[in-house]
PDB file as gemmi writes it, atoms N, CA and C in Angstrom:
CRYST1    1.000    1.000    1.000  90.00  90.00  90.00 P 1                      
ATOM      1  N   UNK A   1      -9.733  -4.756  15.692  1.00  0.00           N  
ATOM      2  CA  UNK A   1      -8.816  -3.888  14.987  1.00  0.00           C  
ATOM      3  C   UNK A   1      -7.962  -3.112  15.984  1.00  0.00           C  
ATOM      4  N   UNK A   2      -8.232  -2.687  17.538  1.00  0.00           N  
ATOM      5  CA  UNK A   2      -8.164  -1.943  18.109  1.00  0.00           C  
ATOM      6  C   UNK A   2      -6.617  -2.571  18.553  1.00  0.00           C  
ATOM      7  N   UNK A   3      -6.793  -3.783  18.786  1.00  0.00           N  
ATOM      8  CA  UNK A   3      -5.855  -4.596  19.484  1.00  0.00           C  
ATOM      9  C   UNK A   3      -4.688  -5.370  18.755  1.00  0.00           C  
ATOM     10  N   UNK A   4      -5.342  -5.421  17.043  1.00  0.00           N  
ATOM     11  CA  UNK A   4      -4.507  -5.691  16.277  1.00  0.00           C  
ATOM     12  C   UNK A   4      -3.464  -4.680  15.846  1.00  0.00           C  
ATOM     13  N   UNK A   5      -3.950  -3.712  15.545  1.00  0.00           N  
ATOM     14  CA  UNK A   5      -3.163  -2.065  15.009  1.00  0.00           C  
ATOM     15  C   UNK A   5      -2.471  -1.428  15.898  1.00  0.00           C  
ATOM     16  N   UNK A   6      -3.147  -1.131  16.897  1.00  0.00           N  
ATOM     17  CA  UNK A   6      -3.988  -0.182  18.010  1.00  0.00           C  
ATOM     18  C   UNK A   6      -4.226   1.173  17.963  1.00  0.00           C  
ATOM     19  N   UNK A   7      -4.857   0.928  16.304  1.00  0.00           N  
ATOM     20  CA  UNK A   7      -6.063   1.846  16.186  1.00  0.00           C  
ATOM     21  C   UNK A   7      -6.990   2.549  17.128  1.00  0.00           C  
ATOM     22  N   UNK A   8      -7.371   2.977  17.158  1.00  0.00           N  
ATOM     23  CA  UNK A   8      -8.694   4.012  17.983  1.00  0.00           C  
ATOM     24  C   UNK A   8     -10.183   3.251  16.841  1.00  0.00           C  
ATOM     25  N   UNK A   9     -10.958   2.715  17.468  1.00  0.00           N  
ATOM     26  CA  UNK A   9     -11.994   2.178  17.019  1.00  0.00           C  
ATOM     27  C   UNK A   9     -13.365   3.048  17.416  1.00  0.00           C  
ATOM     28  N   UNK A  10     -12.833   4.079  18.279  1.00  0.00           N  
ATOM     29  CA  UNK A  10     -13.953   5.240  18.502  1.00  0.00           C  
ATOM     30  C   UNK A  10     -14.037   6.770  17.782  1.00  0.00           C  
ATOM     31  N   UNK A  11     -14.781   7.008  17.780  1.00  0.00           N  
ATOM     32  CA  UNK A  11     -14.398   8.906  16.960  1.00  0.00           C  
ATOM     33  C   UNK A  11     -14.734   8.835  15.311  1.00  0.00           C  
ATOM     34  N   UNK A  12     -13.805   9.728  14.878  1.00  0.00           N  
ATOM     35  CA  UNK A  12     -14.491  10.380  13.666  1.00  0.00           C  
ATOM     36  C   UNK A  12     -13.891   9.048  12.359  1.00  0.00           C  
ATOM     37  N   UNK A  13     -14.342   8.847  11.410  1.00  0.00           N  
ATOM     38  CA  UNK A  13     -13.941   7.796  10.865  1.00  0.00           C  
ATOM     39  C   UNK A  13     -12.409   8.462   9.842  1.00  0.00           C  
ATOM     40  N   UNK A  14     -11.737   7.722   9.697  1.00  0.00           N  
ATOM     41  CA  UNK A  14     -10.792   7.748   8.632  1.00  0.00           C  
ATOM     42  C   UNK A  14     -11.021   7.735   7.607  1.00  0.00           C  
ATOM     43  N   UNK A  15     -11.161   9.155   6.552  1.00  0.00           N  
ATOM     44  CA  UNK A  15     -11.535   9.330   5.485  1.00  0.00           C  
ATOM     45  C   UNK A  15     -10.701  10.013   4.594  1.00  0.00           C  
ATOM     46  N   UNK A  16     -10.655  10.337   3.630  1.00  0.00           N  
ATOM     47  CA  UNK A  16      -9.478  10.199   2.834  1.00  0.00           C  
ATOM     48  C   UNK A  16     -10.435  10.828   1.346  1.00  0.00           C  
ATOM     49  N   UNK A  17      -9.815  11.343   0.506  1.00  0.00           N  
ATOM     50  CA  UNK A  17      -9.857  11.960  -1.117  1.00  0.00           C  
ATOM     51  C   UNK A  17      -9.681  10.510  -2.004  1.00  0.00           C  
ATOM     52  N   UNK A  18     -11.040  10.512  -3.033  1.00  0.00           N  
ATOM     53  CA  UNK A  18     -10.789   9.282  -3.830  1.00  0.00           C  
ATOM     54  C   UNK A  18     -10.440   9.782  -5.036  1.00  0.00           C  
ATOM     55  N   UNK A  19      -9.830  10.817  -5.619  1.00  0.00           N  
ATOM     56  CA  UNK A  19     -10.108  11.415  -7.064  1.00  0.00           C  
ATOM     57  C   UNK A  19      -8.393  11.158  -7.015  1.00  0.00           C  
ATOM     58  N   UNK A  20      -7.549  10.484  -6.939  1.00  0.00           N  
ATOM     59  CA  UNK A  20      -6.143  10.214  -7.387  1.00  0.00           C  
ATOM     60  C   UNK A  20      -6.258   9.624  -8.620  1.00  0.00           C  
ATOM     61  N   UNK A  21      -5.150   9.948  -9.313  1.00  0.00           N  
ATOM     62  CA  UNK A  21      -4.629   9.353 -10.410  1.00  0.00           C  
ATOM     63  C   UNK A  21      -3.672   7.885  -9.664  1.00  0.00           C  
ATOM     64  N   UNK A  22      -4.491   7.019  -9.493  1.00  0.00           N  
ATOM     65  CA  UNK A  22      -3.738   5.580  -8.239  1.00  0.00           C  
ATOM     66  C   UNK A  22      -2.500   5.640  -9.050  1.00  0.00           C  
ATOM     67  N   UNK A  23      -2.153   5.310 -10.309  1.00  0.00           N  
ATOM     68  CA  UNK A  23      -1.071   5.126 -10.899  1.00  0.00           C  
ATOM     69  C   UNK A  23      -0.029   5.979 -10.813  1.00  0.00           C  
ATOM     70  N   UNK A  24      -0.342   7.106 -10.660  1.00  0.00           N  
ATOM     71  CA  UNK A  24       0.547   8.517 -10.247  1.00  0.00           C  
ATOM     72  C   UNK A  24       0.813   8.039  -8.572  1.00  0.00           C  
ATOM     73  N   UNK A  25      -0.155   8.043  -7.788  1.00  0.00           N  
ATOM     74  CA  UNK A  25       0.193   7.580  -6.676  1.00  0.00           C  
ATOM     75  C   UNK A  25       1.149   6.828  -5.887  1.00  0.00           C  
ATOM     76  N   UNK A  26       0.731   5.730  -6.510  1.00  0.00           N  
ATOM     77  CA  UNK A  26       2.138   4.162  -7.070  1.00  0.00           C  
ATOM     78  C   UNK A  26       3.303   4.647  -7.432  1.00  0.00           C  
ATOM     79  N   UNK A  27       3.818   5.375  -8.391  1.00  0.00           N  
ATOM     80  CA  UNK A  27       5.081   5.971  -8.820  1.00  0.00           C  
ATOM     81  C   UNK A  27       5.315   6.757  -7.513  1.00  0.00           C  
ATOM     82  N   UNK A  28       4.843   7.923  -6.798  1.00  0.00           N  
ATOM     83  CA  UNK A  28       5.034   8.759  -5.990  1.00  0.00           C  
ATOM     84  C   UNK A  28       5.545   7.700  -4.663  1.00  0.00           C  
ATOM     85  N   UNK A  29       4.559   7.206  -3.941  1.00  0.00           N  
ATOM     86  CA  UNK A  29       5.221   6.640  -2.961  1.00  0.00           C  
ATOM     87  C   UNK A  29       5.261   5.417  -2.827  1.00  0.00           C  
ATOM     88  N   UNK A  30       5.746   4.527  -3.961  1.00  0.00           N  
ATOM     89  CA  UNK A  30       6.647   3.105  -3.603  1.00  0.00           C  
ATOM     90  C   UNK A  30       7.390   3.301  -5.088  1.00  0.00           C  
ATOM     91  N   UNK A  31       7.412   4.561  -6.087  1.00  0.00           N  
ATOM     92  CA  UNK A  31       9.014   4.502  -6.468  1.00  0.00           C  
ATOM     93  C   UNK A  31       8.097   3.280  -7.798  1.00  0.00           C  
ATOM     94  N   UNK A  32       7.419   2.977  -8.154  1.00  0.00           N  
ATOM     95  CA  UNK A  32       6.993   2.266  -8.831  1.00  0.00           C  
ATOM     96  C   UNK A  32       5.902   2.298 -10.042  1.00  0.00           C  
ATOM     97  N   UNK A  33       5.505   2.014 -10.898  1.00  0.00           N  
ATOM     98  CA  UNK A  33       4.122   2.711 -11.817  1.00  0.00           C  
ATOM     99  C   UNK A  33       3.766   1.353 -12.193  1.00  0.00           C  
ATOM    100  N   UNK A  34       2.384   1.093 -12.009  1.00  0.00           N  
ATOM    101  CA  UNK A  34       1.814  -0.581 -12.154  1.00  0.00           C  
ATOM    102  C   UNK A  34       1.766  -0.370 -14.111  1.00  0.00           C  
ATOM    103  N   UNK A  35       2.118  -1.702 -14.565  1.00  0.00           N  
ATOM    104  CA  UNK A  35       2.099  -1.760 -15.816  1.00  0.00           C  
ATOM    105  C   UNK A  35       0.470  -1.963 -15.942  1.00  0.00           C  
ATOM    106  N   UNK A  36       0.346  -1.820 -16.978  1.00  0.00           N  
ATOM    107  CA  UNK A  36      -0.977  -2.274 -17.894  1.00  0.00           C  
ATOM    108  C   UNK A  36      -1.658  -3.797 -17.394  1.00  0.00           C  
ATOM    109  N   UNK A  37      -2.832  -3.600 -16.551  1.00  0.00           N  
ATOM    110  CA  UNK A  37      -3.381  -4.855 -15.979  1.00  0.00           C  
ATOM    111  C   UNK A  37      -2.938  -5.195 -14.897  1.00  0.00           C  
ATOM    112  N   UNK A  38      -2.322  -4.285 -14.498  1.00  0.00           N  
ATOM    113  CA  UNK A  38      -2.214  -4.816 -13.162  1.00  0.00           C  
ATOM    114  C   UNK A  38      -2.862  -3.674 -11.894  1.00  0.00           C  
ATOM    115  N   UNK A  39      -3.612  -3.017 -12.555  1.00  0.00           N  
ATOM    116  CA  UNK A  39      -3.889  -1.730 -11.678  1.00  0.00           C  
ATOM    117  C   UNK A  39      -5.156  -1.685 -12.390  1.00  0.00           C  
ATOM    118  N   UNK A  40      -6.784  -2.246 -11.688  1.00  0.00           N  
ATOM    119  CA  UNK A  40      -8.067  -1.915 -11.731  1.00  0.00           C  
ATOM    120  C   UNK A  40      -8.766  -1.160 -10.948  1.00  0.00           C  
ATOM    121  N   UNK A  41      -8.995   0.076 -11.627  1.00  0.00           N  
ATOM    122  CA  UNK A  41      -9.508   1.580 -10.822  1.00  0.00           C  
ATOM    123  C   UNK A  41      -8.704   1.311  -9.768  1.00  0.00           C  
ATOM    124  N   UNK A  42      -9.298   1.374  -8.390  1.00  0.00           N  
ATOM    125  CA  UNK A  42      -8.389   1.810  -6.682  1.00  0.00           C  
ATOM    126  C   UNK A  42      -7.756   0.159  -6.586  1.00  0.00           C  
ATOM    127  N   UNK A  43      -7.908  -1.080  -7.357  1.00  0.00           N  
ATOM    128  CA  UNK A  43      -7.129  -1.901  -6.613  1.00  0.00           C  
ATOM    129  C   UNK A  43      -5.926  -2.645  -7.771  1.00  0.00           C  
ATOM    130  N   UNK A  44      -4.993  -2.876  -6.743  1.00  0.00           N  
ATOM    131  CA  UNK A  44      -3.792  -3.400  -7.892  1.00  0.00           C  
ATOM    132  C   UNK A  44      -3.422  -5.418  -7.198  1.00  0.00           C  
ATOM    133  N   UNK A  45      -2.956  -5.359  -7.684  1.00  0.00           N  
ATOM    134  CA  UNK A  45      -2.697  -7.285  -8.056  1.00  0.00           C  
ATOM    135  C   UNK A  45      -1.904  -7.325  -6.843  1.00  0.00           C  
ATOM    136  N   UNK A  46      -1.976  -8.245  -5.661  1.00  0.00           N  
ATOM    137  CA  UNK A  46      -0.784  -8.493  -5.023  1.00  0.00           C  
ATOM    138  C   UNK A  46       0.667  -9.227  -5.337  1.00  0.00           C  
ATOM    139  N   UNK A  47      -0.087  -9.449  -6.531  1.00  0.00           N  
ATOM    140  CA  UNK A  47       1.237 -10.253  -6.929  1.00  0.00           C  
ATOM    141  C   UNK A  47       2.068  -9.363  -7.643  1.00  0.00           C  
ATOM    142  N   UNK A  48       1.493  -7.885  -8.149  1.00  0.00           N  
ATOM    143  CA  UNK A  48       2.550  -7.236  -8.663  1.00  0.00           C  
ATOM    144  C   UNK A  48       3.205  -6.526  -7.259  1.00  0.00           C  
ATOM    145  N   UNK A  49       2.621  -6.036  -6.334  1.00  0.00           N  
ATOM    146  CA  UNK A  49       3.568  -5.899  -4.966  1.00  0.00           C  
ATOM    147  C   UNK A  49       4.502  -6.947  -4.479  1.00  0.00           C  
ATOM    148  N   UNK A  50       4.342  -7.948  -4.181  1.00  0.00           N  
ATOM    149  CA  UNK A  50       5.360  -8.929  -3.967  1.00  0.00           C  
ATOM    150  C   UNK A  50       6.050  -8.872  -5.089  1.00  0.00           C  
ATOM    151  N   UNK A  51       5.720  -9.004  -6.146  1.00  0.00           N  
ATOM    152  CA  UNK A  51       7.055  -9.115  -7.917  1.00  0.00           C  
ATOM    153  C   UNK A  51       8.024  -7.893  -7.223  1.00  0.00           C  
ATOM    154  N   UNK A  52       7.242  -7.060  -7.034  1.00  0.00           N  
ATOM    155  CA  UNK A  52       8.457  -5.668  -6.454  1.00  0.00           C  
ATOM    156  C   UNK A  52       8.976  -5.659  -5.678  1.00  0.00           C  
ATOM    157  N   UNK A  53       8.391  -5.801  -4.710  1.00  0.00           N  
ATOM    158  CA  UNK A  53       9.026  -5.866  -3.278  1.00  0.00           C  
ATOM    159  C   UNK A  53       9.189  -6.896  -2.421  1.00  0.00           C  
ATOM    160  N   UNK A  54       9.319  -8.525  -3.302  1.00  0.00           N  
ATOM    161  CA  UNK A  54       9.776  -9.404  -2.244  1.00  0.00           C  
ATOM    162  C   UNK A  54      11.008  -9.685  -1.452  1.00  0.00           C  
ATOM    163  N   UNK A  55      11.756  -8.658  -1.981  1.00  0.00           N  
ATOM    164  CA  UNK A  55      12.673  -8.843  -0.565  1.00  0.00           C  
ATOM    165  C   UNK A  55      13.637  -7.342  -0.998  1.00  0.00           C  
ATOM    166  N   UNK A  56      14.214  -6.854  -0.227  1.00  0.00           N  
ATOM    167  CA  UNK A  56      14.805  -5.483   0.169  1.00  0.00           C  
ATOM    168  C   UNK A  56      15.886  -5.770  -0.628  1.00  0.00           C  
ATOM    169  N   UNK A  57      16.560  -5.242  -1.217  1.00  0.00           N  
ATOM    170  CA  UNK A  57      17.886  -4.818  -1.837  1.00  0.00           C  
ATOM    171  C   UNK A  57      18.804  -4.277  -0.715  1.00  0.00           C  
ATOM    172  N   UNK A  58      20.087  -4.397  -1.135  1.00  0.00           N  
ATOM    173  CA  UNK A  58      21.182  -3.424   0.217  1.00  0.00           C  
ATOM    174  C   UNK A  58      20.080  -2.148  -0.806  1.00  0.00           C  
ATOM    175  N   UNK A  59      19.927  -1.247   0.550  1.00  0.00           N  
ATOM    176  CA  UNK A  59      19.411  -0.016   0.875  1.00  0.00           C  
ATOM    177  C   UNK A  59      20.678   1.120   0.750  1.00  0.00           C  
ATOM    178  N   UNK A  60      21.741   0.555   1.234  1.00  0.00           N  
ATOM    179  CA  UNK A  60      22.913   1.385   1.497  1.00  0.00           C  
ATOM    180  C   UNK A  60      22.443   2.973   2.375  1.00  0.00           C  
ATOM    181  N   UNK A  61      21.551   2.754   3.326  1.00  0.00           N  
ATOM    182  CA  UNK A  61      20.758   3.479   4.016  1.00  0.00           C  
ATOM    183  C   UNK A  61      20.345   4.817   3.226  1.00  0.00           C  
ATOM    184  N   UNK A  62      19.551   4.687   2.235  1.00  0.00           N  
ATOM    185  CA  UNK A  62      18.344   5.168   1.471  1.00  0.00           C  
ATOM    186  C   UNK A  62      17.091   4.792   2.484  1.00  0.00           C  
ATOM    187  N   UNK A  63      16.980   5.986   3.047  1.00  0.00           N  
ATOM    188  CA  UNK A  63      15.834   5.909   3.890  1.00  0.00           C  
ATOM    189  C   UNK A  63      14.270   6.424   2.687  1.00  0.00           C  
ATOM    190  N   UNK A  64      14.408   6.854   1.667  1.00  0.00           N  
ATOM    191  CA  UNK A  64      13.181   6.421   0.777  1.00  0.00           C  
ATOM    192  C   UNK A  64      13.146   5.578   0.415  1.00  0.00           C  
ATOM    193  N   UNK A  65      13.984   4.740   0.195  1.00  0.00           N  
ATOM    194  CA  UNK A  65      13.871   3.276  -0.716  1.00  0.00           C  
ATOM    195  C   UNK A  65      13.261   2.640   0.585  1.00  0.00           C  
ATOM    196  N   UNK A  66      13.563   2.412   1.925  1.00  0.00           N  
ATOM    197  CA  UNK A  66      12.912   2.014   2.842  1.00  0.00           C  
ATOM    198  C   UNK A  66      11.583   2.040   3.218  1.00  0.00           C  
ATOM    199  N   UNK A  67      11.178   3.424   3.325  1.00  0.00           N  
ATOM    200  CA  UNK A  67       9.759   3.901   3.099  1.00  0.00           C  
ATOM    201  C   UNK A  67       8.672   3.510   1.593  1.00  0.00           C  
ATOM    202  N   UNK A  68       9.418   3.351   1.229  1.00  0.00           N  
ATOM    203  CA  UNK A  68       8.824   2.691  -0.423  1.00  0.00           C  
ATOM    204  C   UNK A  68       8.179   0.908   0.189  1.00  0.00           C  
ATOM    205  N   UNK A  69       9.341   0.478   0.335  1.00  0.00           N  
ATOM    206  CA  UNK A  69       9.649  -1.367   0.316  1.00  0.00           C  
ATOM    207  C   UNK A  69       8.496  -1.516   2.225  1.00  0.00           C  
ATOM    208  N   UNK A  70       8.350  -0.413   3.199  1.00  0.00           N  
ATOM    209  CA  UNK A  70       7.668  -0.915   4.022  1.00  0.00           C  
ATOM    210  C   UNK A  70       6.146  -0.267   3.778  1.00  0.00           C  
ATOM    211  N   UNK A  71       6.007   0.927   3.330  1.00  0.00           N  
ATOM    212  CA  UNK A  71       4.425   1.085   2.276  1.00  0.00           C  
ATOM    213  C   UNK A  71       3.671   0.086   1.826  1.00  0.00           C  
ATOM    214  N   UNK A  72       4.513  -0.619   0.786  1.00  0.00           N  
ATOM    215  CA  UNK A  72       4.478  -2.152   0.162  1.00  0.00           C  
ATOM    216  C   UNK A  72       3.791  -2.773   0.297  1.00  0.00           C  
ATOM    217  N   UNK A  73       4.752  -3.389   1.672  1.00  0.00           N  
ATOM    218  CA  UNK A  73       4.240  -4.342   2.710  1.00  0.00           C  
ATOM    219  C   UNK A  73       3.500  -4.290   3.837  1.00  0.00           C  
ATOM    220  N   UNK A  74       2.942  -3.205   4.108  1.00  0.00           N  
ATOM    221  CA  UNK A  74       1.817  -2.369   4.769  1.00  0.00           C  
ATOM    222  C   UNK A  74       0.925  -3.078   4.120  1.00  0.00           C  
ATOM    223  N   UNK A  75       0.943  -2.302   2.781  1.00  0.00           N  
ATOM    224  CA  UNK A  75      -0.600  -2.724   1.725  1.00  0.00           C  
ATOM    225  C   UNK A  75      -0.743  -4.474   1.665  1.00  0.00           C  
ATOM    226  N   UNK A  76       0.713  -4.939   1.208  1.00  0.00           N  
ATOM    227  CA  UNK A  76       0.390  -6.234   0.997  1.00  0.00           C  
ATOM    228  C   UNK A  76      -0.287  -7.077   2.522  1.00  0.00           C  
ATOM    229  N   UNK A  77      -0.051  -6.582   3.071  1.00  0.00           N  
ATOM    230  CA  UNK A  77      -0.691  -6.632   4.710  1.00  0.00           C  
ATOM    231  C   UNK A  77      -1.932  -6.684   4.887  1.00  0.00           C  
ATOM    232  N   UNK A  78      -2.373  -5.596   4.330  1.00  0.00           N  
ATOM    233  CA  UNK A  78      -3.898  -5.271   4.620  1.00  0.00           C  
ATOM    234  C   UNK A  78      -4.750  -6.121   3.511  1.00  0.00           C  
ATOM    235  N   UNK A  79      -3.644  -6.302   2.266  1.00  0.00           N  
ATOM    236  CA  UNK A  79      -4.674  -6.793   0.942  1.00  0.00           C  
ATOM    237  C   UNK A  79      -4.124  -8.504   1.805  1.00  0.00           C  
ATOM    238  N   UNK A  80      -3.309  -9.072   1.697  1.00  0.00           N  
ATOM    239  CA  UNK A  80      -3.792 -10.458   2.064  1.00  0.00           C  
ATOM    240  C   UNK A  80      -3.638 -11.061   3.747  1.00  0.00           C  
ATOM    241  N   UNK A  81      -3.917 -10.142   4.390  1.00  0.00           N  
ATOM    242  CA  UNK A  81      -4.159 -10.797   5.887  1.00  0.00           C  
ATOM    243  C   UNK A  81      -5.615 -10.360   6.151  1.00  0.00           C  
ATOM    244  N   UNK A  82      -5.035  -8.825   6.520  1.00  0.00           N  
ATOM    245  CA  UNK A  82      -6.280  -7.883   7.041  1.00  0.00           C  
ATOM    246  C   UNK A  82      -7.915  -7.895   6.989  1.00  0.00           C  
ATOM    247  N   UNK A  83      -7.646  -7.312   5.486  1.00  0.00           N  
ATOM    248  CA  UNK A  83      -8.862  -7.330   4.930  1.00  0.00           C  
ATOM    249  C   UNK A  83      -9.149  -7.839   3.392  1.00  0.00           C  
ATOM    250  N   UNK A  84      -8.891  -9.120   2.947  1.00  0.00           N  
ATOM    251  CA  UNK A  84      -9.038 -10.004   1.792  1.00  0.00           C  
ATOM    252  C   UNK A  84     -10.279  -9.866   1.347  1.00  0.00           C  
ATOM    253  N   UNK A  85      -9.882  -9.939   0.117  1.00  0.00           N  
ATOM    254  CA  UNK A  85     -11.148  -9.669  -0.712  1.00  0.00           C  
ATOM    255  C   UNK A  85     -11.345 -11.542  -1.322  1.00  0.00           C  
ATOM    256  N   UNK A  86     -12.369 -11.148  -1.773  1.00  0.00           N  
ATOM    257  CA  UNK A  86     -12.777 -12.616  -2.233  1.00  0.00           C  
ATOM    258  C   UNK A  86     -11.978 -13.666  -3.215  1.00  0.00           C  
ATOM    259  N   UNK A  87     -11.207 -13.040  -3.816  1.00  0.00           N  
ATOM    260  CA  UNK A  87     -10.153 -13.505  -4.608  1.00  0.00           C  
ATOM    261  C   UNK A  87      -8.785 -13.528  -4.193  1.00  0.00           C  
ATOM    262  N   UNK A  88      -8.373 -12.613  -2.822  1.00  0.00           N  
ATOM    263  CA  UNK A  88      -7.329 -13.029  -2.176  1.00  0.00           C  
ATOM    264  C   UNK A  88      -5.949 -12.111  -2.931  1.00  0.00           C  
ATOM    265  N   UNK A  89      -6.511 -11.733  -4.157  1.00  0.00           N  
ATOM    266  CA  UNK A  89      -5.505 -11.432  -5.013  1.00  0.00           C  
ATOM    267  C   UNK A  89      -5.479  -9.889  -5.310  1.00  0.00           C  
ATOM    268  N   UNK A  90      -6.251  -9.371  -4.835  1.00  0.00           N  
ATOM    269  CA  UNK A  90      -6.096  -7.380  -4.838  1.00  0.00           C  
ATOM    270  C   UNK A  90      -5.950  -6.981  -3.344  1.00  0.00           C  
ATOM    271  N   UNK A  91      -5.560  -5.506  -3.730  1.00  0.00           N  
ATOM    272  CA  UNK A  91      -5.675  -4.753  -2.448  1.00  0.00           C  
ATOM    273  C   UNK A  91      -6.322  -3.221  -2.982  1.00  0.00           C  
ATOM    274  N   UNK A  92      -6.665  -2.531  -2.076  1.00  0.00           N  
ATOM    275  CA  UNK A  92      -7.012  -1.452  -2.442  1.00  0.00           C  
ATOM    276  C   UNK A  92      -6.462  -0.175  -2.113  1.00  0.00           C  
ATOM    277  N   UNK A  93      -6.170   0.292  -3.359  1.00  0.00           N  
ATOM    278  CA  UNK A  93      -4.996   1.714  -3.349  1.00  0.00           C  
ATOM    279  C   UNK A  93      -5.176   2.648  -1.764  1.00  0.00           C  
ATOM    280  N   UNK A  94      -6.477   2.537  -1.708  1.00  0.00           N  
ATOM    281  CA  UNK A  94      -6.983   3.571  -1.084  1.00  0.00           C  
ATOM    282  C   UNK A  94      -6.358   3.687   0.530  1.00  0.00           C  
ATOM    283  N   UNK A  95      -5.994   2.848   0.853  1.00  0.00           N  
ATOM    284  CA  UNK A  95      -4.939   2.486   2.081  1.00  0.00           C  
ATOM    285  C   UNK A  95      -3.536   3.386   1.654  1.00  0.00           C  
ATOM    286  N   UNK A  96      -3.029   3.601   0.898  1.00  0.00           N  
ATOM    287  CA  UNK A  96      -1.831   4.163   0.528  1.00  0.00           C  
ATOM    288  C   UNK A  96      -1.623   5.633   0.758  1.00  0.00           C  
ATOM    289  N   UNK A  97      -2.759   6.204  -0.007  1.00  0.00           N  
ATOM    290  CA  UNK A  97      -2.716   7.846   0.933  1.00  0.00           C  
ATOM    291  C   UNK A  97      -2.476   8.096   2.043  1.00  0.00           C  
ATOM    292  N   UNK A  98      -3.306   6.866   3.050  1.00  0.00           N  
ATOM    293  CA  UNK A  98      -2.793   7.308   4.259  1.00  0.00           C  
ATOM    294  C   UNK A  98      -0.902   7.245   4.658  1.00  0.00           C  
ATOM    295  N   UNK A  99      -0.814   6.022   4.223  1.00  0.00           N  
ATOM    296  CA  UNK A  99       0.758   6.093   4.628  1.00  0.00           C  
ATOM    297  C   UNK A  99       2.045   6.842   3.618  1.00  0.00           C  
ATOM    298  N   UNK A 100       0.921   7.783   3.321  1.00  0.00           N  
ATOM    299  CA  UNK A 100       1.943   8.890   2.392  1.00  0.00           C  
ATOM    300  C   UNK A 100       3.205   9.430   3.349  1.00  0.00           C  
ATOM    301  N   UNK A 101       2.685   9.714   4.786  1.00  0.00           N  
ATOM    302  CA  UNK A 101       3.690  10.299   5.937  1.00  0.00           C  
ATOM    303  C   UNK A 101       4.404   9.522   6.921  1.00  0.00           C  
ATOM    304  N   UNK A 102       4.045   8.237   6.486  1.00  0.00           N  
ATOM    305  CA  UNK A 102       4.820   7.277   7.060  1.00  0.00           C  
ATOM    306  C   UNK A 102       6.237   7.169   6.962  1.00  0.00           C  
ATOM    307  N   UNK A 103       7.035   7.270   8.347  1.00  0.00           N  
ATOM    308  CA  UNK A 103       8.450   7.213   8.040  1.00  0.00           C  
ATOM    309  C   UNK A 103       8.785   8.554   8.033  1.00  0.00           C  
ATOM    310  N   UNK A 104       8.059   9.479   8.059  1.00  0.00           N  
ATOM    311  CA  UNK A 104       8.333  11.077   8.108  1.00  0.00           C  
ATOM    312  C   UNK A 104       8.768  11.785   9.612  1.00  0.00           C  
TER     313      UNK A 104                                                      
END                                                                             
């Protein structure tokens, strides 16, 4: 991980608040609110991230719309490279808090 990220793989662990409303979350920072079924407790469908964000719109330099569309693809990152779950097909919200300050 150290060498992939270049994370710090030593010290205090990365921990984070699980009591979000994920769906409130989703609207807040990627600009988006998962419809019905596509958002189970902390994990949402990758295929509704790609439906959204497969490719950038002119931005017309909207630096939130930017921060939205690379959040995204952060998550879609972690849900199908990183760390895949057995179905290949979720990711988990819980990665997203952190990059609340991303781009800040």
């Amino acid at each position: 991980m150290s060498l992939l990220l270049g994370l710090r793989v030593d010290g205090a662990p990365l921990i984070g608040p699980t009591n979000f409303e994920w769906a409130d979350l989703c609207e807040e920072l990627l600009g988006v609110r998962p419809q019905e079924g596509q958002l189970q407790g902390t994990v949402v469908k990758l295929s509704w991230l790609t439906q959204h964000f497969s490719q950038l719109n002119n931005h017309d330099g909207d630096v939130q719309q930017l921060q939205r569309f690379t959040r995204a693809w952060i998550l879609i990152f972690i849900g199908g490279v990183l760390f895949v779950d057995k179905s290949s097909s979720k990711v988990s919200l819980r990665y997203l808090q952190f990059l609340r300050d991303f781009g800040q």
